[in-house]
C-alpha positions in Angstrom: -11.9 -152.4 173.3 -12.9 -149.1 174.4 -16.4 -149.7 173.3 -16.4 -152.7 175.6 -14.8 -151.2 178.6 -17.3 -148.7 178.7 -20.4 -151.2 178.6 -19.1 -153.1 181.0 -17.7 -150.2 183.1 -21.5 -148.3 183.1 -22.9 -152.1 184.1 -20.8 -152.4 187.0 -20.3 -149.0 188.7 -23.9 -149.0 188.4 -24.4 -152.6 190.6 -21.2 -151.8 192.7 -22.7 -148.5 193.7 -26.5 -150.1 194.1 -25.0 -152.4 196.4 -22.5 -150.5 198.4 -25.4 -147.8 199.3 -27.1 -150.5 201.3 -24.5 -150.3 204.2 -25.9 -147.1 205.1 -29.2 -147.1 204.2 -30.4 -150.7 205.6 -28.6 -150.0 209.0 -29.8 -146.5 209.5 -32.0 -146.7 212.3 -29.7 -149.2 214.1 -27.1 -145.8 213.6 -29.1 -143.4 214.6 -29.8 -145.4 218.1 -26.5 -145.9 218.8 -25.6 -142.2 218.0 -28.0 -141.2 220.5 -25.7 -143.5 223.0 -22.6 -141.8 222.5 -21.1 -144.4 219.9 -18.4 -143.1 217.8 -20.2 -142.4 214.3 -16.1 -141.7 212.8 -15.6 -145.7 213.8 -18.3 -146.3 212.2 -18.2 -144.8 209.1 -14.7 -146.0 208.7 -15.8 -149.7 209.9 -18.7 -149.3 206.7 -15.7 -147.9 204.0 -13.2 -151.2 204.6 -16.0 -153.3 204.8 -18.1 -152.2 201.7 -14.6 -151.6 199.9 -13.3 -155.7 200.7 -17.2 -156.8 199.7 -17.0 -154.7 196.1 -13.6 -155.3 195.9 -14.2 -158.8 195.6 -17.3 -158.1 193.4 -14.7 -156.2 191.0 -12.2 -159.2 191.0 -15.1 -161.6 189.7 -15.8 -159.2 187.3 -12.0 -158.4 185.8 -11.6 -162.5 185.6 -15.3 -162.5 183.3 -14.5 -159.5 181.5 -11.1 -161.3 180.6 -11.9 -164.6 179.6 -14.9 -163.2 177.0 -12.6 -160.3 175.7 -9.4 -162.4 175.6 -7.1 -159.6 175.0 -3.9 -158.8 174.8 -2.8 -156.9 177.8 -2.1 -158.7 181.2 -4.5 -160.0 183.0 -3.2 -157.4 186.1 -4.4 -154.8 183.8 -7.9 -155.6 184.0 -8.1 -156.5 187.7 -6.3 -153.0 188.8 -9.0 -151.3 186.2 -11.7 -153.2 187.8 -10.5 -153.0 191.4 -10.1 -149.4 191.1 -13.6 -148.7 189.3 -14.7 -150.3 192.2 -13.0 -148.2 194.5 -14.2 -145.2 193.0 -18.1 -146.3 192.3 -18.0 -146.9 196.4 -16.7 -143.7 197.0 -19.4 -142.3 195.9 -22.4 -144.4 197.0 -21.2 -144.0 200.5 -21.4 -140.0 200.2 -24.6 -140.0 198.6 -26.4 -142.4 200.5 -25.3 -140.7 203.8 -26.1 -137.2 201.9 -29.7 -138.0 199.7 -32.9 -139.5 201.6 -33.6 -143.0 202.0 -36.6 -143.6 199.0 -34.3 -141.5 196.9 -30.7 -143.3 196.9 -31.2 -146.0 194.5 -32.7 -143.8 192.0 -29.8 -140.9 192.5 -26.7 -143.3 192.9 -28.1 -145.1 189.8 -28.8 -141.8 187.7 -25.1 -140.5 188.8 -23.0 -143.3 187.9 -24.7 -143.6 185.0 -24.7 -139.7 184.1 -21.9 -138.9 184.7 -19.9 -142.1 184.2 -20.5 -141.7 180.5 -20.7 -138.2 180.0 -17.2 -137.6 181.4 -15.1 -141.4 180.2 -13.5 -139.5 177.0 -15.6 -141.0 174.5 -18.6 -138.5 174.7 -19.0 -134.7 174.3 -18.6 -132.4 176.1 -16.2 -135.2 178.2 -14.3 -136.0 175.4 -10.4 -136.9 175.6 -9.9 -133.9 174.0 -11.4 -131.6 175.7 -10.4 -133.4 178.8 -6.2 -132.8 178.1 -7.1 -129.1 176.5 -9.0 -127.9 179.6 -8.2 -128.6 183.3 -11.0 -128.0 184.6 -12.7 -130.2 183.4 -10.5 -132.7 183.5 -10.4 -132.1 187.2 -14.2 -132.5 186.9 -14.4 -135.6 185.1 -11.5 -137.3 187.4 -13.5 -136.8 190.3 -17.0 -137.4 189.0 -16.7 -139.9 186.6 -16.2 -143.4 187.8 -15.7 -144.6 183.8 -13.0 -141.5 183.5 -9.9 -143.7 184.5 -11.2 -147.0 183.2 -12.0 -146.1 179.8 -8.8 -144.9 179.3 -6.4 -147.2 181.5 -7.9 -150.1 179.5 -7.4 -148.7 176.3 -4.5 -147.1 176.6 -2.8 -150.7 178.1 -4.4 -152.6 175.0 -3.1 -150.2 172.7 0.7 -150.2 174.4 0.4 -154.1 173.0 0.2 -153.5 169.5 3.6 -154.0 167.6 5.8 -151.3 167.5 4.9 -148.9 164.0 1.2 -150.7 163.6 -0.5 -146.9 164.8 0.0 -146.9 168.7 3.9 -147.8 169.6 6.8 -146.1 168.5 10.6 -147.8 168.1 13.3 -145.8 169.6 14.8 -145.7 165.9 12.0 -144.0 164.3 14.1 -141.5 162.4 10.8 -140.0 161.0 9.1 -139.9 163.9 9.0 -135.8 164.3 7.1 -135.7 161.2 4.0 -136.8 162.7 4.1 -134.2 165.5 1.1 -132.6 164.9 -1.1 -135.9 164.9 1.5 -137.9 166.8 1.4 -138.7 170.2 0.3 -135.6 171.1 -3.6 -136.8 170.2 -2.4 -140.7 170.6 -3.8 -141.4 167.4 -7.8 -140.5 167.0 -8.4 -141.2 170.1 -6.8 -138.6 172.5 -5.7 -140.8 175.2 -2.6 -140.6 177.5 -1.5 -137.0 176.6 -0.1 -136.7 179.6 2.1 -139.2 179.4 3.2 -140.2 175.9 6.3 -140.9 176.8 5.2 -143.9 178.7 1.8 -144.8 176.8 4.1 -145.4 173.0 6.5 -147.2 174.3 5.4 -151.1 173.0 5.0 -153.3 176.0 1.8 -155.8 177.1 2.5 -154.8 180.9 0.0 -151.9 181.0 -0.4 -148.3 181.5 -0.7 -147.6 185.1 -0.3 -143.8 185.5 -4.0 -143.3 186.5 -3.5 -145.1 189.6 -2.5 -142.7 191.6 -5.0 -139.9 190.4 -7.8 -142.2 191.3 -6.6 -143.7 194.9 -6.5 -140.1 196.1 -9.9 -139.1 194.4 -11.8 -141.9 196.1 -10.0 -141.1 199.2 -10.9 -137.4 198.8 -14.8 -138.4 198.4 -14.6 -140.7 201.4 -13.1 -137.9 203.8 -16.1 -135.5 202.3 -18.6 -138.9 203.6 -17.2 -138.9 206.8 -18.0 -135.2 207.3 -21.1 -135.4 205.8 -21.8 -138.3 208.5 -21.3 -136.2 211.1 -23.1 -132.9 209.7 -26.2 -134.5 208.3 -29.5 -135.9 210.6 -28.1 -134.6 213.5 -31.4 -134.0 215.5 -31.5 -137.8 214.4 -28.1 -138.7 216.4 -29.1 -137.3 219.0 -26.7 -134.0 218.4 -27.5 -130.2 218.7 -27.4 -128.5 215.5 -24.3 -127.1 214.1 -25.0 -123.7 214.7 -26.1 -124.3 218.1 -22.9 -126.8 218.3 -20.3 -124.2 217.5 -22.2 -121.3 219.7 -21.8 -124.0 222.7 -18.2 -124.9 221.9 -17.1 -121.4 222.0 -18.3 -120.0 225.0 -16.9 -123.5 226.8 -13.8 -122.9 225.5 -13.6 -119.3 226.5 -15.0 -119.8 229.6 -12.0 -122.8 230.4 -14.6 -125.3 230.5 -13.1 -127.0 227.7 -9.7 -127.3 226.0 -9.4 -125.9 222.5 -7.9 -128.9 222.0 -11.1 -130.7 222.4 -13.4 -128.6 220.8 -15.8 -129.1 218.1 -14.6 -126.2 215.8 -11.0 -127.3 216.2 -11.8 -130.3 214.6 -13.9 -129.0 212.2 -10.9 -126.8 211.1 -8.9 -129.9 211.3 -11.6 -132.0 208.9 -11.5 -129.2 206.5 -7.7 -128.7 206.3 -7.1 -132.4 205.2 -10.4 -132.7 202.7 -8.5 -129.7 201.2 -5.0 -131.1 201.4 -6.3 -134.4 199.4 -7.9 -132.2 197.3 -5.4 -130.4 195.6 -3.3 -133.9 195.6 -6.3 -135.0 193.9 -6.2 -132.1 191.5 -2.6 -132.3 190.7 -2.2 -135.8 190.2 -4.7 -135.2 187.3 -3.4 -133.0 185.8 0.5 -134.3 186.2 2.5 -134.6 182.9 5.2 -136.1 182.8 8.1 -134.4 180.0 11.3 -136.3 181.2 10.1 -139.5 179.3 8.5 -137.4 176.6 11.7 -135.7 176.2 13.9 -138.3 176.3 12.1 -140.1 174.1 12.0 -137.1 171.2 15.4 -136.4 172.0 16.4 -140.5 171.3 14.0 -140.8 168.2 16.0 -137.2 166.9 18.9 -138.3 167.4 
């Protein structure tokens, strides 16, 4: 399962971000004209996210229904379509930001190369992104959570196919298990040979075909984090392009307005950027913790009930 996740994971944040790139690179001209008139470039950034996001979100659901029919597994069918949607989510994240951030002749090549990269590199399975060394250094695991499209789908998929297997068969774990503290040292804290879900073992051994669903959160913020750091990049890069002065110019302008009382603070260009910089940072460090969240009330629970 994992083996197959991450084929068909590479495939598709590869085509999802191929395709999602062309928002911004196929309109560009038509942008850059109606910067130069004044047009809000924040509308339309936000106008290219939802659209690209319903477009590859629809892509995504296509491929979870495929992906399900020729695996056939065990796990929900919502397990596979949240995976998908969310792969999606993330894979256009980052085609936005690099097609609005890398030239023209050079996005297909770099978008590919990146998902690719570090979609693999960084999914758990491969050194020195293993699962791991992803749960023994956070850091990295930041890292990987926010570079790695295949990060979260690797292991929500296997992870929710594993949470299906009968209770005592390698994966799940009874309430009863009187012995259960004797395999401490191997037992859920590496989630068998493969790592997965240390930070939540408490949910990820309890038997159950429903899924495992604690990623989520982790990557909705992430995504959103990259998107905020596209629309600032929107505004900061090919400004001579727009139509804008350049920033240093910008902020010299905005200051000496504002001191003179030709404009409000409240109006000005570095308030803004202050503001733009505050919330990128904010989701940041949401992003950041919600990686790196445990969560010992189930864990101890559980070890308390299985002691007992």
């Amino acid at each position: 399962v994992i083996t197959y996740s991450m084929m068909v994971g590479l495939v598709l944040c590869v085509l999802i971000g191929l395709n999602a790139t062309k928002i911004i690179t196929e309109k560009r001209l038509e942008f850059y004209r109606e910067a130069q008139s004044n047009a809000n470039t924040t509308a339309y950034y936000v106008a290219a996210t939802v659209t690209t996001t319903i477009e590859q979100g629809f892509s995504a659901f296509v491929g979870s229904v495929l992906a399900y029919l020729i695996l056939n597994p065990s796990a929900s069918f919502v397990v596979y379509l949240w995976n998908f949607f969310m792969l999606s989510w993330l894979s256009v994240s980052w085609a936005l930001l690099l097609s609005i951030i890398v030239p023209p002749k050079s996005v297909s090549t770099v978008v590919s190369f990146f998902m690719a990269f570090f979609g693999l590199l960084f999914c758990g399975q491969t050194q020195p992104g293993h699962f791991k060394a992803l749960y023994s250094n956070p850091t990295l695991a930041v890292f990987a959570g926010i570079v790695s499209p295949l990060r979260f789908f690797v292991e929500g998929i296997g992870v929710s196919e594993a949470r299906c297997l009968p209770q005592q068969s390698g994966y799940t774990v009874a309430d009863e298990a009187f012995n259960y503290p004797e395999y401490e040292q191997s037992y859920p804290y590496a989630f068998d040979r493969t790592f997965m879900a240390r930070t939540d073992a408490g949910t990820a051994i309890v038997q159950s075909c429903s899924g495992w669903f604690w990623w989520v959160p982790a990557s909705l913020v992430v995504g959103i984090t990259i998107r905020i750091a596209g629309a600032v990049a929107i505004h900061l890069s090919d400004r001579p392009k727009q139509g804008k002065k350049t920033i240093r110019t910008e902020i010299v302008d905005d200051f000496n307005k504002c001191r003179s009382g030709e404009k409000s603070i409240f109006q000005s260009f570095i308030l803004i950027g202050i503001l733009g910089f505050l919330v990128f940072s904010g989701f940041f460090a949401l992003s950041c913790w919600l990686i790196l969240r445990e969560n010992p009330e189930e864990f101890s629970r559980f070890v308390m009930a299985a002691t007992e």
